[in-house]
N, C-alpha and C positions, 0 to 999 in steps of 0.2 A: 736126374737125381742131383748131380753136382749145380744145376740150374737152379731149381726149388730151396737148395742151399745159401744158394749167393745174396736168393731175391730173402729171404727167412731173413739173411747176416742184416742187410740195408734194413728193413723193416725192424731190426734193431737195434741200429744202429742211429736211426731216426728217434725210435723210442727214448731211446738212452738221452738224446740231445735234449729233447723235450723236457725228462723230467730230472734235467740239471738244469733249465731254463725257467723252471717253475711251471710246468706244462702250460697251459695258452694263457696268451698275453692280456692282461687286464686292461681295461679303457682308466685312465689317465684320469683321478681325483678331479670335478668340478673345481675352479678357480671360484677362492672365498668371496663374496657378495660384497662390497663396499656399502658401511653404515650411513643413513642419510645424515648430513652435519644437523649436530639440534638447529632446532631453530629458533631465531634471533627473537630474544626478547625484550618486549618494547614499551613505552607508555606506562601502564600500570601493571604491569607484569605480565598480560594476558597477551597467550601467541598473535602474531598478526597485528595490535592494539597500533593505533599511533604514538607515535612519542610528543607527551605533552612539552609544548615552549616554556623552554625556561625564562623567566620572566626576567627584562634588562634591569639590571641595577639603576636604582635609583641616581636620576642626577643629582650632581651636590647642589647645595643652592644658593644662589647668584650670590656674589660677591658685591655687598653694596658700597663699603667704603673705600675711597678711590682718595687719592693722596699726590701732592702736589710739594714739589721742593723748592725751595727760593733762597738767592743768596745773596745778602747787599754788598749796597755799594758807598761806597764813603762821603759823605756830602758837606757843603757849608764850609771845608776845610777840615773835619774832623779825619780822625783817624778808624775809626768804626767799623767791625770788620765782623759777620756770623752768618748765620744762615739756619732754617726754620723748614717745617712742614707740617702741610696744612692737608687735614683729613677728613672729608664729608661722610658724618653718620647719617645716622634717623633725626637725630635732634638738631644736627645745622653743622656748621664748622668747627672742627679741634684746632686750635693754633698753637703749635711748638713753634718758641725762639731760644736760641742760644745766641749770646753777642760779647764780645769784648773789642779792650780798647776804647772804653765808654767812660768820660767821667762816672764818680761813685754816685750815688742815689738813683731818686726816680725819674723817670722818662717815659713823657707820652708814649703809647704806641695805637697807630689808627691803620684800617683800611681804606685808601684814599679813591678816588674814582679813576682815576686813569693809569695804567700798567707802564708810562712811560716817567723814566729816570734820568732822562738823559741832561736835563740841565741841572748846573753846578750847585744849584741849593733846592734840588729837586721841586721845584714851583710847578712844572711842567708834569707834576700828576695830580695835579687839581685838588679840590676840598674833598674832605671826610666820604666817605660812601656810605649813602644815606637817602636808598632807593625809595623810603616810605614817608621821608619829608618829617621826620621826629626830631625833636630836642635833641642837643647832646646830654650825655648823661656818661657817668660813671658806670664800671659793670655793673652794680649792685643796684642802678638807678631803671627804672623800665618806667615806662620807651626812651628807647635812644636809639643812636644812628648806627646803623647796624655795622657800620665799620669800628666801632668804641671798643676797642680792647683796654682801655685802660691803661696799668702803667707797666713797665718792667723797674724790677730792681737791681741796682747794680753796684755790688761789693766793692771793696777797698782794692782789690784787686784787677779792675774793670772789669769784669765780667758779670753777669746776669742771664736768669731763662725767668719764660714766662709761659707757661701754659692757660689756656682759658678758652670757651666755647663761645662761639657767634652763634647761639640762637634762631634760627630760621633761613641761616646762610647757605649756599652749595656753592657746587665745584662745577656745574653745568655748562654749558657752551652757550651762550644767547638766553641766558636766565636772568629775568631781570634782579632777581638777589643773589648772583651769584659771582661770587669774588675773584673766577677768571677773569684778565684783562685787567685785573686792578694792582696794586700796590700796597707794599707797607710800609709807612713811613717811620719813625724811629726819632723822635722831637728832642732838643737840646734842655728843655724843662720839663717837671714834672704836672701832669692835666691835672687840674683842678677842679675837673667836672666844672666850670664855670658856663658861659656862653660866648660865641657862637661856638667855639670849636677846642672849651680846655686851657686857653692861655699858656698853652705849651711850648710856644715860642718856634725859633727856627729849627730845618730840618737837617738832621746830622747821618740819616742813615735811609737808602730807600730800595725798598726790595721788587720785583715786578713779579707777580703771579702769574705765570705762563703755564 
């Protein structure tokens, strides 16, 4: 009797545990699924599509005028002192001068054939440049010698510019019309457009185009 008691007490004493434990144990909530990442969209929007090239910017386009600085140098005994640049478009040579220290009025100015200055009344750069074998002329006179810039003018103050276009000219390397390796000379008179080469007299100023 006191046996069938004891074993009764455990039997509910187990019971009693269980339904303070929540009676049997549940299995343990599946771990949430991991979403697939979208997926990448490409091309024209459409999954999977290739992504079209974007097309390279346009290159800029070439750069054709090319520009050349020169500075003189004092010749004849003068005192003559500027410097000029000279820029190849489509239509030939731009010649910028600036100069002072120049008696006042006008003064040849030519492309002469050879880039060297080095003697005292610049002789040593040859005659006019005058690749095509033409008359001299005036700017205003056609054909001329493609070195004829004409004249500069030069104020009360010595000083003078002259802008004007050589016609058919370049800045090229080994071109036969082209005003590297030449000179510019700067005449102590004004050209008179006469013959052979202006009556412009001696040279007071000479620049080398390198």
């Amino acid at each position: 009797m006191m046996k069938s008691r004891i074993v009764r007490g455990v039997c509910m004493s187990w019971a009693l545990a269980l339904g303070a434990c929540g009676g049997s144990q549940q299995s343990a909530a599946p771990a949430a699924t991991a979403e697939p990442p979208p997926e990448e969209v490409v091309g024209d929007g459409a999954p999977g599509a290739e992504a079209e090239k974007t097309p390279e910017a346009a290159a800029p386009s070439a750069v054709t005028d090319k520009s050349v600085h020169v500075a003189f140098l004092a010749k004849s005994g003068s005192k003559l002192a500027g410097s000029g640049t000279l820029t190849e478009t489509g239509e030939g040579v731009s010649v910028s001068l600036a100069l002072e220290n120049v008696p006042p009025g006008d003064h040849g100015a030519h492309v002469h054939e050879k880039g060297d200055c080095s003697a005292p009344d610049a002789a040593s750069a040859g005659g006019h440049f005058n690749p095509a074998s033409h008359p001299h002329a005036l700017p205003e006179g056609s054909p001329r010698h493609l070195g004829d810039l004409g004249n500069i003018n030069i104020g009360p103050d010595g000083k003078g510019t002259i802008d004007i276009l050589a016609p058919g000219a370049n800045l090229k390397p080994n071109d036969p019309s082209s005003f590297l390796g030449k000179a510019i000379i700067i005449h102590e008179k004004k050209d008179d457009g006469g013959q052979p080469t202006g009556n412009a007299g001696g040279r007071i100023g000479c620049a080398p185009i390198e």
